[in-house]
N, C-alpha and C positions, 0 to 999 in steps of 0.2 A: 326371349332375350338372346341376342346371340353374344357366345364366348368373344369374340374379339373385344369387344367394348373393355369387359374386363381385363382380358390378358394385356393390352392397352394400360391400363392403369396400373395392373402390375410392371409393366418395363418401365414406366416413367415412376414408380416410385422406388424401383431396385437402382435404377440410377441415380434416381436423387438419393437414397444412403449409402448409395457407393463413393462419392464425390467427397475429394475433402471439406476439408471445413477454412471458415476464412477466421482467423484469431482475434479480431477486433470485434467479433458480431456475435448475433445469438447462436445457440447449437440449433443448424434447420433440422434436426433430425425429430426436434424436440416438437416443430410446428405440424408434421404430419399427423400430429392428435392420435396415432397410433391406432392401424385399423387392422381390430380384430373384436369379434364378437361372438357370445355363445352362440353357435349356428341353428340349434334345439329351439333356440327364440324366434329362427322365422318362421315360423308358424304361416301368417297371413301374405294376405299381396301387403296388406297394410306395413307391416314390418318388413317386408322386403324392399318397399319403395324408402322409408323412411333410413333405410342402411345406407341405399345409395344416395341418399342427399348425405348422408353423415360423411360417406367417404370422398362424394365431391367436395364438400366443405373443407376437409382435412386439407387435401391437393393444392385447392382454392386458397389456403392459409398458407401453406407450402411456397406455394408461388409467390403471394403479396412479400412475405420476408426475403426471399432468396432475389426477389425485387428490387426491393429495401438494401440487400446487403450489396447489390450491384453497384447499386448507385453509389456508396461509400468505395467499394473496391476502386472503381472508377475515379473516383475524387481524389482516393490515395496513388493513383497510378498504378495499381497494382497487378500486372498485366496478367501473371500467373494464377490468380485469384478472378481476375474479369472472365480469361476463359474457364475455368472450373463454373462459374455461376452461370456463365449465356449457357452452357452443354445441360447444366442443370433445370435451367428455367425451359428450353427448349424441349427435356423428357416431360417435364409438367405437364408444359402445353399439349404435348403429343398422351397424355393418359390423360387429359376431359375427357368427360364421357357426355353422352348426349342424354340426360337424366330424364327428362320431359318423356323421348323418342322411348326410353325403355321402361319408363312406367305406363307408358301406353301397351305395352307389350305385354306386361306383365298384366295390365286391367283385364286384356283382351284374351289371356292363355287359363287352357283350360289346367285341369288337377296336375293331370299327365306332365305335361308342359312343366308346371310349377316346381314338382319334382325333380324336374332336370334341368332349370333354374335352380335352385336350391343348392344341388350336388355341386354345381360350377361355384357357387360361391363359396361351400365346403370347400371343396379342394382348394381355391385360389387364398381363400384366407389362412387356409393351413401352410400353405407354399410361405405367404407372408411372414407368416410366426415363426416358420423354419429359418427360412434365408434369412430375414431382416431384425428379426427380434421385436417387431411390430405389434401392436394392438391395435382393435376399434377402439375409440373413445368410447368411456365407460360413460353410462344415462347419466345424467344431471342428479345430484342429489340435495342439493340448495340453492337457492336463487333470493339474491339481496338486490335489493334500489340502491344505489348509489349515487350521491350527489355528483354530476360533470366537473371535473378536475379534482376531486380528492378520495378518499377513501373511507367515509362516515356515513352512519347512518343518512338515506335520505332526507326524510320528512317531509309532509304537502310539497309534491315536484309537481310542476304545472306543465302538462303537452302544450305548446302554444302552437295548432295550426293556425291555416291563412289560406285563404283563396284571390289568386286573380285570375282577371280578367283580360285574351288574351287584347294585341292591335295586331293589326295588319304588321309583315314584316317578315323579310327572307333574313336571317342570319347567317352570315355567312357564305351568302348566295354565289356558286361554283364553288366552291371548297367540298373536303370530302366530309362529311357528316353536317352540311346545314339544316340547318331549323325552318322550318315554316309555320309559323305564330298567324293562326286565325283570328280573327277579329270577331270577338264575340264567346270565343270559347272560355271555360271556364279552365282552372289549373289550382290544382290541390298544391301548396306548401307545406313542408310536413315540420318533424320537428325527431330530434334523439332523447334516448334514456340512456343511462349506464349500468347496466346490472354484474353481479360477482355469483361465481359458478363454483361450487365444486361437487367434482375432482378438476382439477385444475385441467388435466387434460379429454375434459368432456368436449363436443364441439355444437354446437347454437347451430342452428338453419332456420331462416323464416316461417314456413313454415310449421313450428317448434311450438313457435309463441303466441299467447293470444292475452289482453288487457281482459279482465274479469272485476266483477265486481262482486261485494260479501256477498251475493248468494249465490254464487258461481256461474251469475251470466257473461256470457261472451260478448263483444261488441265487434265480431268478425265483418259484420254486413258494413260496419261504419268505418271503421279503421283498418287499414291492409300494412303488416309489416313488410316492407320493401327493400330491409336491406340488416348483414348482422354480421359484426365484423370484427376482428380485436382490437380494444381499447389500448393505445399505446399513448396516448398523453401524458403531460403531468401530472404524478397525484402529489399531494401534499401533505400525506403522511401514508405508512406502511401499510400495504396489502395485507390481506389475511394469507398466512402459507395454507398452501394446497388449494389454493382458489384461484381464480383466472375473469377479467374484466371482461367483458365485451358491449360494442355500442349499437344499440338495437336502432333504426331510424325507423319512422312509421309514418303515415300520410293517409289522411280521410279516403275515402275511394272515390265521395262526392260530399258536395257540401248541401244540406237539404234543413233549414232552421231548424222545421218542428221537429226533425230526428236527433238532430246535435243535443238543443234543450233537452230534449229528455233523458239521454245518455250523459247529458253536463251534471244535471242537479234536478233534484228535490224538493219540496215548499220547505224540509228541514234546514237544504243546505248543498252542498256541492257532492255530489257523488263519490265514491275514492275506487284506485283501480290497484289491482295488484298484478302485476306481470305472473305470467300460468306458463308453465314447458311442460309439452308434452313430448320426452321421446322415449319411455319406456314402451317395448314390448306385449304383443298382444296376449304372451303370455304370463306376463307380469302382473298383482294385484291391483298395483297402482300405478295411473298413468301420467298421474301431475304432481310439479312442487311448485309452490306458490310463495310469491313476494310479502312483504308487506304491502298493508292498502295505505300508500301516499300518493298515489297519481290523479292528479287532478287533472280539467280538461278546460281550454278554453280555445276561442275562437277571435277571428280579426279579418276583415279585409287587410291584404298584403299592400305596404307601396314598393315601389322601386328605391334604388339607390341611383344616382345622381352623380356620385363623385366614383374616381374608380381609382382604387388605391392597392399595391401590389409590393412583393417581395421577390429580388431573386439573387437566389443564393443566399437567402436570410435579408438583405441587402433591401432597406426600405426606395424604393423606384425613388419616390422623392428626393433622394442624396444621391442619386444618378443621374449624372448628363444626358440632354437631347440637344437638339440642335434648332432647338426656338429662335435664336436671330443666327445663328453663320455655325459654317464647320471648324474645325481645329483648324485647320488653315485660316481661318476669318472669312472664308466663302460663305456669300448673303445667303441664306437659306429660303427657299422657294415656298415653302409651305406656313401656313398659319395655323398654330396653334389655337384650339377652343376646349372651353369646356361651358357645362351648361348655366347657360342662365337664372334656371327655376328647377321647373319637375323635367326627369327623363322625357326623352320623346324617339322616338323610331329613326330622324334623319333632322340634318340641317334642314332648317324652312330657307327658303328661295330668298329671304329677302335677313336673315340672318336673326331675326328677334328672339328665336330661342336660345342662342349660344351669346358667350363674351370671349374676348382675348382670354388666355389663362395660360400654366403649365411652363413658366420660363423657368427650365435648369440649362441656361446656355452656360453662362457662368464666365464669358468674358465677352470682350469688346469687339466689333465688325473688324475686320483688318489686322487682330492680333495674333499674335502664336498663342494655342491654347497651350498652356504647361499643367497635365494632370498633378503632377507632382504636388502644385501649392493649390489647385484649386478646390473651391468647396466644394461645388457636385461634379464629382470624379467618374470618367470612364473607370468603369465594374470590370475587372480582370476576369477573365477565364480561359481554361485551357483547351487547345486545341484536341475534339478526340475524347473529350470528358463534357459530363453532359452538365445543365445547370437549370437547375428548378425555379420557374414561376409560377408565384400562388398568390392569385387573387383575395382579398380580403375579404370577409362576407361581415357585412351590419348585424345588426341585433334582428333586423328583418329578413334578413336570410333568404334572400328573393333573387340575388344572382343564380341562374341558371349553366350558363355556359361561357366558353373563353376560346378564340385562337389565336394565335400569331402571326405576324408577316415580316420581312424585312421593312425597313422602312425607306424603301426605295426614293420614295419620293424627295427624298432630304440625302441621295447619295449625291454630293454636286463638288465633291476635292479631284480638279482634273478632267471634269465632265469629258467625254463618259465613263472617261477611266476607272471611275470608284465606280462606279453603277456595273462595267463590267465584269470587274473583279469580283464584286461579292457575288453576281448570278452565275462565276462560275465555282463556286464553294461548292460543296456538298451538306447539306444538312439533316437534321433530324428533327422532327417533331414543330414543324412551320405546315402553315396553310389548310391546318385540319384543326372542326369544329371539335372541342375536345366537352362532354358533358361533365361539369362539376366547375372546379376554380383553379384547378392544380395541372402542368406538366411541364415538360423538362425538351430542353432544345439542347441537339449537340453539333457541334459545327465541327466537320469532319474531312479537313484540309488543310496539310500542311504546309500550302502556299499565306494560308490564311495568319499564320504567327507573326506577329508583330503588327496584323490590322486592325484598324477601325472599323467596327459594322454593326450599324442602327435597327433596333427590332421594334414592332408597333405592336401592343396590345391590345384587342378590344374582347369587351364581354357583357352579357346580355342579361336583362331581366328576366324573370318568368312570364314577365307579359308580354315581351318581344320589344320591350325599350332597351336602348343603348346607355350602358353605364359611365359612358363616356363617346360624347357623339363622333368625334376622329379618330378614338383608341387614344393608347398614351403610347409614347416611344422611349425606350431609353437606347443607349450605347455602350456599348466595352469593348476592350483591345483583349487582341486572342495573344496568349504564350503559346510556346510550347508546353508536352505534358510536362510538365516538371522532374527532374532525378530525387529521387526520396533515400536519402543516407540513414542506413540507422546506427546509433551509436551506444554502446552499452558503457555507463560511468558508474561507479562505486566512490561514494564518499561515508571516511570510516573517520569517527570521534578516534584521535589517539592520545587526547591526554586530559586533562583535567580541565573543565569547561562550564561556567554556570552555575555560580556557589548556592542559587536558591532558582526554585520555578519559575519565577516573576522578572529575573535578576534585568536591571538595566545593560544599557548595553555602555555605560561607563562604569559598570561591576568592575572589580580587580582581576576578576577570574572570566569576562569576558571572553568567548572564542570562535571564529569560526574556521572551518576548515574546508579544506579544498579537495575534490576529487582527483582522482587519476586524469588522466590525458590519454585521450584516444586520437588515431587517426582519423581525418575526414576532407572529403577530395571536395578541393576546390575548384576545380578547373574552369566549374559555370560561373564562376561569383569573382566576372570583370569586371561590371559595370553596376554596382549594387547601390541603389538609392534609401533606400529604408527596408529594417528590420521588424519582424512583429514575432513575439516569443507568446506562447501560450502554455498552460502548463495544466494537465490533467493528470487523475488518478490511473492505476494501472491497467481500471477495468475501462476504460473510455470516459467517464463521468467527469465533469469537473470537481476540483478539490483545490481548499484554501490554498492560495498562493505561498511559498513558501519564499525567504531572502535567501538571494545569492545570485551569482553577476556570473553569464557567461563568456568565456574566452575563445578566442585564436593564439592559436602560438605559431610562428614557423621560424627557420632558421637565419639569421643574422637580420631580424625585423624585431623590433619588442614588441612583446605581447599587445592581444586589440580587443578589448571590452565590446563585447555584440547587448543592444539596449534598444530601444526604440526609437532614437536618435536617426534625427534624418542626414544624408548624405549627397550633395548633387550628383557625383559616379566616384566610387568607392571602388580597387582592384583589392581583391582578397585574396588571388592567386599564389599570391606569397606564400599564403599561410596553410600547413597541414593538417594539426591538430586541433585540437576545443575539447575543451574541458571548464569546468563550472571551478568557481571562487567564491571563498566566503559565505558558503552556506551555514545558514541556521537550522541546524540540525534541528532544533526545538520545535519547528515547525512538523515533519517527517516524520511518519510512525514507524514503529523501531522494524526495521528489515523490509518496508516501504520498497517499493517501486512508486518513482513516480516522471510522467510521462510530460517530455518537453517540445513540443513544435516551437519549431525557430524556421521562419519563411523569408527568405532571403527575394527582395524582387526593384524589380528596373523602375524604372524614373516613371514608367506608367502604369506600375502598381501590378503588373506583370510578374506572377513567379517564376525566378530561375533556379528555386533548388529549393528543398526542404529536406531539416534534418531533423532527424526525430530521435531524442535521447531518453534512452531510459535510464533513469539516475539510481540508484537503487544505495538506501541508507543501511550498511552493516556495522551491526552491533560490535563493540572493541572487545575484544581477550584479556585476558590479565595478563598485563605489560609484559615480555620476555625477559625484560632488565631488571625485573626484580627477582632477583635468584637467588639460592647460596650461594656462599662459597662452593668451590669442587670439593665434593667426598666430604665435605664439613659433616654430613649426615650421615651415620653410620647405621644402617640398617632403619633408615629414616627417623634416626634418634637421633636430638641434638642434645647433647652433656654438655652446659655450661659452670661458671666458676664466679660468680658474680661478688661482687667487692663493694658496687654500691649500694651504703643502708640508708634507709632512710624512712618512719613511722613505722616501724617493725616489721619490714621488707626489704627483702634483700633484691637487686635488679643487675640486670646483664645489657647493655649497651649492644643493640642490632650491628651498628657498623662491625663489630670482629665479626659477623659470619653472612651477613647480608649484604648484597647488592642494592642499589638502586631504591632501598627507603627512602619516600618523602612522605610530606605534610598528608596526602589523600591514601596511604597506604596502612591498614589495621591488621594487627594479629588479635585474635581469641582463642578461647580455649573453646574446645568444641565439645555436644555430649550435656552442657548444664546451661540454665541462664547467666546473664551478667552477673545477678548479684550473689549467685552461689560457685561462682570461679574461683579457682585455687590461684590462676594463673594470669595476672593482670598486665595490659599491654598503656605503656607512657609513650604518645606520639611524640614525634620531630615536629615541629613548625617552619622548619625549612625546605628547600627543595633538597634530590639526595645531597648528600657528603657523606664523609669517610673518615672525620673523626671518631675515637673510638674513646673518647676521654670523656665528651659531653655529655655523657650520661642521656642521649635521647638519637634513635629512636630506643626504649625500652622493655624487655621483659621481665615482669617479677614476681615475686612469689612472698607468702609468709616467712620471715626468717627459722619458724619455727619447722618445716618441712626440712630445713637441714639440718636437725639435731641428728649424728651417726647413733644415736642411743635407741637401737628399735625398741626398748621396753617403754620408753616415753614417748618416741613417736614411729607408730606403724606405717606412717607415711615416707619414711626413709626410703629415698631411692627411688620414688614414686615418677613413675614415664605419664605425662600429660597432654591428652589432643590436643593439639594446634592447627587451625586452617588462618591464611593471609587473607586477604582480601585489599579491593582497589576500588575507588571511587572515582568515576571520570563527571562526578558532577551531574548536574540536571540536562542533560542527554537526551534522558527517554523521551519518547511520548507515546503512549500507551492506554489500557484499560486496563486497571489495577483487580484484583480477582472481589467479585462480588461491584464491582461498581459499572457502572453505565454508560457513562462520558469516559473520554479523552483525556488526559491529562498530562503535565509535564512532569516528569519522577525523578530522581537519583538512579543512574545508573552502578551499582555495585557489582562487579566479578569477581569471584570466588576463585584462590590461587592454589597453591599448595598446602597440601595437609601434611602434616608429621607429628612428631613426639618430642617435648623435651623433659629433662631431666632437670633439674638443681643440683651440681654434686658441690661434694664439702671438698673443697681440695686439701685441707688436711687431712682428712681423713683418707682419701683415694692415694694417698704417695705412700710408697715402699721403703719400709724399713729396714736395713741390715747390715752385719759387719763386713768390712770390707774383705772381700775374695772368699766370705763366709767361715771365716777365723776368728774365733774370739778371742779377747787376750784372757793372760791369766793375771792375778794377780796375788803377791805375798803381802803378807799383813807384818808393819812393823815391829808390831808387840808395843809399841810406846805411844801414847796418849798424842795429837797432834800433830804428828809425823804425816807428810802426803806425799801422796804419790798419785800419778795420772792415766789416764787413757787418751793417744791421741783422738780427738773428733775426727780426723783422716781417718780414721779406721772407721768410722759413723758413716755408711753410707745412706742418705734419703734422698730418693728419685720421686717427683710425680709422674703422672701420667704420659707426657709427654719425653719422659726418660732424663728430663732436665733436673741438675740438682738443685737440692733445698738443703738450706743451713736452720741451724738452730737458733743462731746467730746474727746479728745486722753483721753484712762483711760485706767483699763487692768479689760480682761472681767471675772466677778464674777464666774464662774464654772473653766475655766481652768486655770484664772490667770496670762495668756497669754498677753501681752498689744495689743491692739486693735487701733487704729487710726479713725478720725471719720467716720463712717457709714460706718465699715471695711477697709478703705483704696478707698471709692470710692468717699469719697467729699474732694475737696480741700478748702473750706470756708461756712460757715453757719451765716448767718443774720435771727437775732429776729427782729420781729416787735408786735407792739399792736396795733390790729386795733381796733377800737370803731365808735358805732351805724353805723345806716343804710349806710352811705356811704364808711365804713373803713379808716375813719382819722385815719392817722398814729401818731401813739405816741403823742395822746394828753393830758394825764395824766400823762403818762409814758416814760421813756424810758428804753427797755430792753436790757441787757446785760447775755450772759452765762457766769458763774463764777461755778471754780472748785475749791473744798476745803476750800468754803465761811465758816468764823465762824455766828451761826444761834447764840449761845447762850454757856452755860456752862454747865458742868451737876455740881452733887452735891459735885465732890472733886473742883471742878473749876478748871477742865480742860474745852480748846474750845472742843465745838462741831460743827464738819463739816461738810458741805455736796459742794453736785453740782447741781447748785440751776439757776433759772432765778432771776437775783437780777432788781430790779423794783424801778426805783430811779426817787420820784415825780418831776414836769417839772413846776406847778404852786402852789400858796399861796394859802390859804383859802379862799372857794367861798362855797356856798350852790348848790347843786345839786340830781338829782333823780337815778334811778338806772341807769348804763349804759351798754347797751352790751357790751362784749370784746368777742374780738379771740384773736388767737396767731398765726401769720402768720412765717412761714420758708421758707428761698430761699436758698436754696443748690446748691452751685457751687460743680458741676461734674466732677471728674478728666478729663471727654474728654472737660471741658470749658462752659458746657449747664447751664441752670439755671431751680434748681424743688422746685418749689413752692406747698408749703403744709401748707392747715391751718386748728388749730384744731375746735372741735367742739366750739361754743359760750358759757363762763359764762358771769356772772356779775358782776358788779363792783360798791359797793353799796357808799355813803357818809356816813352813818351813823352807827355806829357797833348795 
């Protein structure tokens, strides 16, 4: 074997992991099947040959995707991305290896030889593991049937071969790969399986596989696998993870009765086959994993097909213009359409009996102006420099063999010869060569060619050498240029309350949709715009449920311009800059969602002049900024309230004094316990915010019992309680709720600010004392009756906020305001006098508060009044020594408590 082969396949695989990657497609790093293997395992030639199909194969995989991804790059314009893959596909090509040429080499090399075979692919596969991070695909370790398009068990799967029989017949005679169909020869039809592998990145080679039957015979001599590839179809329901599809195709090698029959079936019954891999190792125990036995086998003479029906660009031919009576100009067209009368046949007969008229997509009148615009079968848009795929349709009989293409010169007749010589002087791709299968791709590669007409003719062949269509089919499309591809990044964010339930109609009260931001987006192509087409996928490329909401233009001194699928005769959009989306239904869109919007802007002949591709992306809302405290309201994240309204044995405090932006969707709790074990209960608003602080809602409140200042009856006194806010923007979401399976639409809730509040008594919290901290003195009459006072001026009580409290209903000296006693939070106040050591109540005295008491007169002899403790003596004249006093207060609390406050001690003398 010589080293270059290999080294060869190491440059084209260091280049392909060196190349970026294109972000719309698979990771190709993934498709190299990773080639590395215990090297102690090549033991024989036998495992040495069987590596190198492993690692062709990998290459082989390598290239079909990076293929695959071109053809998308291509489609998106994506020029940056086209060259990244041709450099790519171009190292593939250049590390084949010639597999056949070196296992000949290998059959024919002696020990010696082998040896150094061996070391070369030591080293080189260690190089691999080094640089690339590569592995060989690991052996097969299970093998499933799978039924064609889904992912279930098989069960009795039927091979249906077919043989025909060839005619006489050059296909494609002067082209480059024609057929020469003998008359007489026979031709095996074969048929596919789908089988599932893992490790997912193991890799299949034909000769891998052999059909087996329960007692582990082979039916190698009868059946030859011919081709083994990856299954990329539909499935219709989920893969196994860590397993990987591929589609085996197989074909008789000859068809011989008595050998089929007995490989068919049994006088029991039908035989059954199980798909057998072998690619372990000669130094392995075991060399096979086997399928289940559902493969059954049947046989048929093959017919042809007759009709020939075709897609391109996905694009059923059928709903594409030919030119069956005249060109777009109304020029009579020269050629006569046919198709067959009966069964295929090789060629028109001379006198025409095998063919009829057939195939009119002209689709307007001799002499008219064709208008793609309104017509039913439409010149097929495509771009100039971008390639466009036809694929023949195969029957249930599966008997097409092969496909080319030509212009359809014959029908170029607008300006004879002017159109005839325009299109022969295009440059094209993939015209005039016999292509084996149903499928390839033309690219018309001339930018004189933008904005023309030019006719293609299809023909393709049975396996027996019949015409599936005795003239070919033609269709037509007009070339664009490549298109500009804009991309535009939108964010549309829920910001308020939206969707009072999952279901809600859309004549709900709480109804909402909302609109994204606005980006820029260059219009300069979008003069002449005749119809739009909006498409809408998931982030990853897939399609995804369509979601509501109406896309925009906006530009300056034009009003806004709703973009729809609404057709236009020539629409100028130059005007406009920006686009942005309106009125989305969130409800649709999973929450933080990306979702991906083509919008293809194109000419009167279906010709794209731009496409923009937005990615919308749905973010989740924050808990409102507007819903705040007040500033510094929180003092050490404590909020001390003073609450006044009772009501069921609860006292509540009104949000408006320290909150912001309360409404109807906005909750506090207490945090730390459930609902029904909460000290601290929150009363919504049913409004949007306001700023009344009187209506008692929004609310927080508590047991009235939590403010009793008497910590022997309640150790709850003064107790600080969690609080977190929270915001409801409504049914918003759409999500998978934890533990559940499906999608659904939720309540969106965010979680706001956490803090502490308190309940204080504000009686109890205010300061009591004498004024300037002088206490008066006072003499005792001696006589029974006698009073005398103390001004309440000299009563100094402040609450908290340094403001004064009366004992008294008065009105308060700065605003004027009337005030009630100790603002509104005492229902009753009791004097007392207590005297000496033990605090005998009122033994001298008794006191009384009195408002407006006359003290005396002044010099007109008017009264002079005040608000006074009047002190009205209780005994007769007795001798005595100085005595303590206080002055004792019990304030009943509007919640029913009793706060007892007593001031500093004077004296109370007998003697002046």
């Amino acid at each position: 074997m010589r080293k270059k082969y290999l080294s060869a396949l190491l440059f084209g695989a260091l280049l392909f992991a060196s190349a970026g990657t294109f972000t719309s497609c698979k990771d190709y790093d993934d498709d190299i099947n990773n080639l590395q293997e215990q090297v102690d395992k090549l033991a024989t030639k036998e495992d040495m040959e069987a590596k190198l199909s492993q690692m062709q194969a990998a290459i082989d995989a390598a290239k079909t995707t990076a293929e695959d991804a071109l053809a998308k790059a291509e489609a998106a314009g994506n020029t940056e991305e086209i060259a990244k893959l041709e450099e790519r596909i171009k190292a593939l090509e250049d590390a084949a290896i010639d597999v056949d040429a070196l296992k000949n080499e290998i059959k024919t090399a002696t020990d010696s030889q082998l040896d150094s075979f061996r070391t070369e692919i030591t080293e080189l596969l260690k190089e691999m593991e080094e640089k690339l991070g590569l592995t060989v695909a690991e052996m097969v370790t299970s093998v499933e049937l799978i039924v064609s398009g889904s992912a279930v068990n098989a069960g009795d799967q039927t091979l249906s071969f077919g043989t025909v029989t060839e005619k006489d017949n050059i296909f494609g005679e002067g082209l480059e790969g024609a057929i020469t169909f003998k008359k007489g020869t026979q031709v095996q039809v074969g048929d596919n399986f789908i089988v599932r592998v893992s490790p997912a990145d193991a890799v299949l080679t034909p000769e891998m596989i052999s059909l087996v039957n329960s007692k582990g015979e082979n039916i190698n001599d009868l059946v030859e696998i011919t081709k083994v590839e990856p299954f990329d179809d539909l499935l219709v329901s989920r893969s196994t993870p860590g397993s990987a599809l591929w589609k085996v195709s197989c074909k008789l090698k000859a068809y011989d009765e008595d050998s089929f029959n007995a490989a068919q079936a049994v006088e029991e019954g039908n035989i059954l086959y199980a798909v057998s891999v072998n690619n372990t190792l000669s130094t392995d125990a075991t060399r096979n994993v086997v399928s289940s036995y559902d493969l059954k086998l049947s046989w048929a003479s093959k017919g042809s097909d007759n009709v020939l029906n075709f897609t391109v660009n996905g694009k059923d031919a059928n709903d594409i213009r030919n030119r069956y009576d005249a060109a777009e100009d109304g020029t009579k067209s020269p050629v006569t359409e046919y198709v067959w009368a009966g069964n295929a046949d090789t060629s028109i007969n001379k006198d025409k009996t095998n063919v009829k008229l057939g195939d009119d997509r002209c689709d307007n009148t001799i002499g008219n102006k064709f208008d793609n615009l309104t017509a039913n079968k439409k010149l097929l848009p495509v771009q100039q420099g971008v390639p466009f795929t036809v694929k023949v349709n195969q029957t249930e009989n599966n008997s097409i063999r092969a496909i080319y293409i030509v212009r359809d010169d014959a029908n170029a007749v607008e300006s004879a010869p002017s159109e005839l010589n325009a299109w022969k002087s295009y440059s094209y791709e993939g015209l005039n060569k016999v292509i084996e299968g149903t499928e390839t791709t033309i690219t018309i590669n001339a930018e004189q060619a933008i904005n023309d007409i030019i006719g293609f003719r299809v023909y393709a062949v049975n396996y027996d050498g019949t015409l599936v269509d005795p003239d070919g089919k033609a269709f037509y499309v007009v070339v664009g240029k490549t298109a500009d591809i804009t991309l535009v990044n939108l964010t549309v964010k829920p910001n308020e309350y939206a969707w009072s339930v999952a279901n809600a109609p859309t004549s709900d009260s709480y109804a909402k949709y909302f609109d994204s931001d606005a980006q820029n987006f260059d219009t300069k192509n979008l003069k002449n715009v005749a119809t739009f087409t909006v498409e809408q996928f998931a982030a990853d490329g897939e399609t995804s449920a369509p979601f509501d909401g109406e896309i925009y233009l906006k530009g300056k001194d034009v009003n806004d311009i709703r973009l729809d699928n609404a057709i236009f005769s020539s629409y100028d959009l130059t005007k406009y800059n920006q686009i942005y989306y309106k009125n989305v239904d969130v409800r649709d869109i999973k929450d933080n969602e990306t979702r991906i919007i083509k919008v293809t802007f194109k000419d009167k002949n279906g010709g794209i002049l731009e496409t923009c591709e937005i990615s919308l992306t749905k973010v989740m809302p924050e808990f409102p900024t507007s819903i705040v405290p007040f500033t510094n309201v929180l003092v050490n994240n404590v909020l001390v309230v003073y609450p006044k309204h009772i009501e069921d044995g609860k006292a509540y405090y009104d949000l408006d004094n320290v909150w912001h932006g309360v409404d109807k969707h906005t909750t506090f709790a207490q945090t730390g316990v459930t609902a029904d074990k909460a000290t601290v209960v929150y009363r919504g608003t049913d409004v949007d915010p306001e700023t009344s602080v009187t209506d008692n809602k929004p609310e927080l409140g508590a047991p009235i019992s939590i403010l009793n200042p008497n910590t022997e009856e309640n150790a709850a006194y003064k107790t600080e309680y969690p609080i977190i806010n929270s915001y409801s923007f409504g049914y918003i979401s759409y999500d998978k709720l934890e533990g559940a399976t499906e999608y659904t639409n939720n309540e969106w809730i965010v979680e706001g600010q956490t803090f502490k509040i308190r309940f204080g008594n504000y009686v109890d919290d205010c300061t009591y004392a004498w004024k300037d901290n002088s206490a008066p003195t006072l003499t005792y009459p001696g006589v029974k009756g006698e009073t005398s006072y103390i001004d309440l001026d000299n009563i100094i009580i402040t609450d908290w906020y340094k403001r004064p409290a009366y004992l008294y209903d008065t009105k308060d000296k700065v605003s004027g305001t009337s005030v009630s006693e100790l603002n509104g939070y005492a229902k009753d106040v009791k004097i007392e006098l207590l005297t000496g050591s033990n605090d005998q109540i009122n033994e001298y005295y008794t006191p009384t508060i009195e408002t407006d008491y006359q003290v005396g007169t002044d010099s007109e002899n008017k009264p002079i009044k005040k608000n006074v403790i009047l002190l009205t003596s209780n005994v007769t004249a007795s001798q005595g020594g100085t005595v303590p006093t206080k002055i004792r207060l019990t304030i009943t609390d509007i919640y029913g408590f009793k706060v007892v406050k007593t001031f500093d001690p004077f004296n109370m003398n007998f003697q002046k």
